[in-house]
Phi, psi and omega in degrees: 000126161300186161228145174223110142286114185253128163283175188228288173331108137106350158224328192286297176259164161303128182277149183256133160270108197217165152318156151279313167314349150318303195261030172243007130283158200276132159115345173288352169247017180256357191230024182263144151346142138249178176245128208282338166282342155299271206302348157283304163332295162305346167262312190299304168275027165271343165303321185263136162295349184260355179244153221216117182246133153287137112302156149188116198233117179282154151266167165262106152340313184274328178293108158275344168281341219294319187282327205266337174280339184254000157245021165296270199334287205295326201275304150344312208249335172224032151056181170300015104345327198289315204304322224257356182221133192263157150280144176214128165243046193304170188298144154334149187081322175277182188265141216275349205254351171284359195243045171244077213306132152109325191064168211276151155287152192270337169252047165261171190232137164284105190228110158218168185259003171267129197308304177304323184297305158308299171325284201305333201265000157295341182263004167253323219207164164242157178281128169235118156259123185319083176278099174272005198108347185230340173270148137125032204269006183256003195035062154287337147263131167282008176253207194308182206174148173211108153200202199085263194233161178341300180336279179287012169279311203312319179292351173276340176282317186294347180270309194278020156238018186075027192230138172290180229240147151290000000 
C-alpha cells in the first residue's frame, strides 16, 4: 500500500507570509484559506483503496493553539474525508520523514512546498513539490511537482507511483 503525505501550511491550506509573532497567535492557523485543489486531491485519493493518507503538518512549539487549531481547520475543511486520513504533528523544525511512526518507505510519497523538506525525505522516498503560485519562482527545485486542478495534483500522485490516474 502506498502512503501519501500531504503537508498543510502552503498546500492542503494557503500560505500567509506574515511575522512570525503573527503566527503565534490564537486563531491563526484556524483562520487560513484553503487551497481547494489540494483538499479535493486528497478526497480524490481518499477513494482508492491502495492509497493510505496522511496530513504531516509541523506545529509551532511556542504557539499553544496551533495544534488544536489545525486539527479543528482539517476536520472542517474534509469531512468525512477526515475518517481515511491520519495526522502526524511534529515540532517546527524536526525532520518530517524522522516522524514517521515505523520511519518512512522508499514508496511513500511527500507532496509540501518546502524545499528543506522535500530534500530531506528524497533521501529515503519520494518528494512532490506543491506549486502554490508564490514558491519555485527560481526553480530551485528539479524534481517532481504537482499543481494546477485537483486531477492533476492527484496524477502526479498516480505518476509517481508508476501508474496512470484512476
Amino acid at each position: 500500500m502506498t502512503r501519501v503525505f500531504f503537508d498543510m501550511d502552503g498546500v492542503l491550506a494557503q500560505y500567509r507570509d506574515v511575522p512570525y509573532e503573527e503566527m503565534l497567535k490564537e486563531g491563526f492557523f484556524r483562520q487560513l484559506e484553503p487551497q481547494k485543489e489540494a483538499l479535493e486531491a486528497l478526497r480524490i485519493l481518499a477513494e482508492d483503496p491502495g492509497i493510505e493518507l496522511y496530513t504531516l503538518s509541523a506545529v509551532i512549539k511556542e504557539n499553544p493553539y496551533a495544534l488544536d487549531e489545525k486539527k479543528n481547520w482539517l476536520r472542517q475543511q474534509l469531512g468525512s474525508s477526515l475518517e481515511r486520513v491520519r495526522s502526524i504533528f511534529p515540532y517546527c523544525g524536526e525532520s518530517k520523514a524522522a516522524c514517521v511512526p515505523g520511519g518512512i518507505r522508499s514508496t511513500d510519497i511527500l507532496i509540501d512546498d518546502y524545499n528543506a523538506n522535500l530534500r530531506d525525505w528524497e533521501k529515503s522516498a519520494v518528494a512532490i513539490k506543491f506549486l502554490n503560485g508564490i514558491n519555485n519562482r527560481h526553480g530551485s527545485w528539479k524534481g517532481r511537482t504537482a499543481g494546477g486542478s485537483a486531477s492533476e495534483i492527484a496524477g502526479s500522485v498516480y505518476s509517481a507511483m508508476g501508474q496512470s490516474a484512476a
